[in-house]
N, C-alpha and C positions, 0 to 999 in steps of 0.2 A: 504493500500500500504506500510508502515512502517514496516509491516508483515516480508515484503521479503529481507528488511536490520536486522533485526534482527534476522532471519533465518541463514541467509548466512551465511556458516562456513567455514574457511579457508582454500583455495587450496594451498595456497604459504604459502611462511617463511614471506614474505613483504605484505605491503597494501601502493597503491595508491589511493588517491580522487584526481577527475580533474575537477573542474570549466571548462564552456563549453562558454558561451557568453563572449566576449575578450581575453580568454585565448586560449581557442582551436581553435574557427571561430571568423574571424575578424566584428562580427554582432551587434554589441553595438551601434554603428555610427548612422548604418541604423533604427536600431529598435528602437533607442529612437528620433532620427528626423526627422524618415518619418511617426513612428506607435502611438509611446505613447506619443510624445509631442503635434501633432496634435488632438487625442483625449483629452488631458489634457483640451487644450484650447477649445475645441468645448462644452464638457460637464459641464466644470466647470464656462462658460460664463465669460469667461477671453478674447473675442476678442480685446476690447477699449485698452488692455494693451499687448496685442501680446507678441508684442517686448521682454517684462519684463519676459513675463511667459516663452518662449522659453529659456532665458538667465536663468534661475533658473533652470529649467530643467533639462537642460543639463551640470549645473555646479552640482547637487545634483547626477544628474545619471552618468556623463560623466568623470568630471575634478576636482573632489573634493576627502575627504575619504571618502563620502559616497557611492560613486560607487558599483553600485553591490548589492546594499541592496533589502531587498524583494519593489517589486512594490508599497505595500501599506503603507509602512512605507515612500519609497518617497516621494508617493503623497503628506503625512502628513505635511513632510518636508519639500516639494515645495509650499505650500499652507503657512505654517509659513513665507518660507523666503520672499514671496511674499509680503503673508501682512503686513514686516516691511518694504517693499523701501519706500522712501520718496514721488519718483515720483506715485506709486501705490496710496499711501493717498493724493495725490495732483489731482490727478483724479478722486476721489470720487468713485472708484469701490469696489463694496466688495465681496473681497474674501472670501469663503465660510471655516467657522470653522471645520466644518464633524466632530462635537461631538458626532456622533454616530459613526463615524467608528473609532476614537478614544478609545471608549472604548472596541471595538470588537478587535480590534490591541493586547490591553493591557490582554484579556484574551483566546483569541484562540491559540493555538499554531501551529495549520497550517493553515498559512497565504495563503489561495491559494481561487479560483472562489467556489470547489465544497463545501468549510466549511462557504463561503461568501453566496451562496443560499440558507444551512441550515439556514443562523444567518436571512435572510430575510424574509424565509416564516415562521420562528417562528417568530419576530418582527414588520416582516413591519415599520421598520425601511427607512423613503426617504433614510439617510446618506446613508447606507447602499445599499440601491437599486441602487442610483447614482451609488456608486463605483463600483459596481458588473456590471450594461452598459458599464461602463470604461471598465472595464476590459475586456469584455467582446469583446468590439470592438478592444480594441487592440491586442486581439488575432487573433480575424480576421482576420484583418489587416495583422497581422504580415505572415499570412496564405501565406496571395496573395502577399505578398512585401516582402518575405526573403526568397530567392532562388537563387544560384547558387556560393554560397558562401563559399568556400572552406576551408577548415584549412591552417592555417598559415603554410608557410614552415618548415619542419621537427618536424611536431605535428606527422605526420604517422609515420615515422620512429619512433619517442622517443616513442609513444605506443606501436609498435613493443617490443623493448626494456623492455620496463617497463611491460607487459604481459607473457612474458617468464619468468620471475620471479617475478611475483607482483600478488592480486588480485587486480585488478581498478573497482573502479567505477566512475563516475558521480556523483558531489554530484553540486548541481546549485539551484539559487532561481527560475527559471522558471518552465514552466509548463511543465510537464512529456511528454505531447504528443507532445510541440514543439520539446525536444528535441531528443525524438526518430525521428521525420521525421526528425533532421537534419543530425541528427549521420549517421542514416540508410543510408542517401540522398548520403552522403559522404564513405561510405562502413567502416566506422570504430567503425559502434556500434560493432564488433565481439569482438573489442580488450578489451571492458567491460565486467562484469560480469553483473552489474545492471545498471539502467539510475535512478539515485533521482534526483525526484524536488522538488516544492515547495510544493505539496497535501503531502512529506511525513513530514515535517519539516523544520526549519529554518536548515544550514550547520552544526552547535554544533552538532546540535540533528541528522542530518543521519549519520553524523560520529559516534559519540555515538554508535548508534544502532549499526551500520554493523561493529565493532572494538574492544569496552570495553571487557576487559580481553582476547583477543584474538592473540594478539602482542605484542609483545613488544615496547616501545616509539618510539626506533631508529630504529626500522620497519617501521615506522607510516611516511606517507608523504599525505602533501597536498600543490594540484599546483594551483596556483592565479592567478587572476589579482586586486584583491582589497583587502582593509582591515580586511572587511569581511572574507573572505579566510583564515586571518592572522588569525584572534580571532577565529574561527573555530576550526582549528590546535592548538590553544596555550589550548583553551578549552577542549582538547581532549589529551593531553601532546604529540602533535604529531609533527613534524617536517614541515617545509613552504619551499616552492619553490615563489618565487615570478614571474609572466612574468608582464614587465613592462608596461604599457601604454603607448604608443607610441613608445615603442623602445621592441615590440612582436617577429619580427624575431630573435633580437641579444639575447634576452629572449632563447627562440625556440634552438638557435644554440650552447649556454651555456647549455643548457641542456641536448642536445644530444652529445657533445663531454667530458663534465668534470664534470656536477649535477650528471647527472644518478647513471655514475661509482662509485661518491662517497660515494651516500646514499648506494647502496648495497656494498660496501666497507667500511661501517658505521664508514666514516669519513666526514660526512657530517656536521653532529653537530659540535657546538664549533663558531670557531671564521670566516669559511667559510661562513656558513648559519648566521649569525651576520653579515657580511659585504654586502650582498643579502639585506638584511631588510635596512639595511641605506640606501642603494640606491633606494630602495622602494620608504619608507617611503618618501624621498624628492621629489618624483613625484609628489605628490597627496598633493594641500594643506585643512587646515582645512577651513577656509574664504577666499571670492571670490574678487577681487580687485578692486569693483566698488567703 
């Protein structure tokens, strides 16, 4: 599937990448506290501690910098910050290490289910096979529980915009197929060229592919909701749109009246796109306040 970003050759003078989960559909809420928090805890026999594992969850996936990161790097990371609360070792539960998925992390480069079933039926690997039920079910999940959920106001229209002079694509940690049935769902897969997920690569690496020596820097844009997003773009010398968490329409409506204009007016760079990142940046903290 990587094939088809490193193929792609350039229709436009400009390149857009657009993160899809928080930034374009407001689905981040839903999907991690009705799909993947609930299997978190089901699978990883975290019930005695509910409460705790919910609360890590959703600060790793939801309300931290780590928002946004591929699924199995959270897990990793919900699973660490678990097993240092006080209250967690007070209750004598043990939370599971996943030293094997730990080191499947550390050497695959696409973090996704179909390189997760290779690493299983060569291994036979439990870690591994846990994580791959997880995932597995939270796709499901996410099948039948994330439906009718619209893009944030003036996402259509800034596509618009950005497509008449842009190539875009979709560049997201999720999986390829959710995000064509969402795109599709909502009639604005047309305004992409590609949909990338997580089977093609981490966000570096699909930017990479569909852009290196093809643009120029100040051509280059990539639109966010997470840190992620940032280091992607800086990874790639490309330029960052942030859309804020929790404040996604006023995001959405800066972008349609005075972002756009200015990246293709390439005055965007400098001290505009500097003042975006600060206020980012203080959204999202590093430690959570318990």
């Amino acid at each position: 599937m990587a094939d088809h970003l490193a193929e792609m050759m350039p229709e436009k003078d400009f390149f857009v990448g657009i993160d899809s989960d928080g930034c374009v559909f407001d689905t981040m809420e839903i999907k991690h506290k009705e799909c993947f928090c609930p299997a978190f805890i089901r699978h990883f026999e975290l019930q005695a501690i509910s409460k705790y594992a919910r609360a890590v969850w959703e600060f790793v996936n939801l309300y931290s910098r780590t928002r946004g990161e591929n699924r199995f790097i959270a897990l990793l990371h919900s699973l660490d910050l678990l097993s240092g609360l006080k209250e967690v070792k007070g209750r004598g539960v043990n939370v599971p290490v996943m030293n094997g998925l730990r080191a499947w992390v550390k050497e695959e480069q696409r973090l996704g289910n179909p390189s997760l079933r290779i690493a299983v039926t060569r291994t036979g690997d439990r870690d591994l096979e846990k994580a791959l039920e997880w995932s597995k079910e939270v796709n499901e999940t996410i099948r039948k529980m994330v439906r009718n959920v619209p893009p944030f106001p003036l996402v259509r229209e800034s596509l618009t915009t950005l497509s008449l002079r842009a190539d875009c694509i979709v560049v997201s940690s999720t999986p390829v197929e959710a995000l064509r049935r969402e795109w599709e769902e909502h009639r604005i897969a047309s305004f992409v060229r590609l949909i990338g997920g997580q089977e093609m690569g981490n966000k570096g690496q699909q930017l990479r592919l569909a852009t290196k020596r093809r643009y120029p820097s100040n051509h280059l844009l990539m639109i966010g909701d997470a840190p992620g997003d940032m280091k992607a773009a800086r990874e790639n010398n490309a330029l960052f749109y942030p859309v804020i968490p929790g404040r996604e329409e006023a995001s959405w409506q800066r972008f349609h009246k005075e972002a756009a204009s200015r990246f293709f007016g390439e005055s965007y760079a400098g001290d505009y796109e500097q003042g975006l990142i600060r206020e980012f940046e203080t959204s999202l903290p590093d430690e959570p306040n318990w």
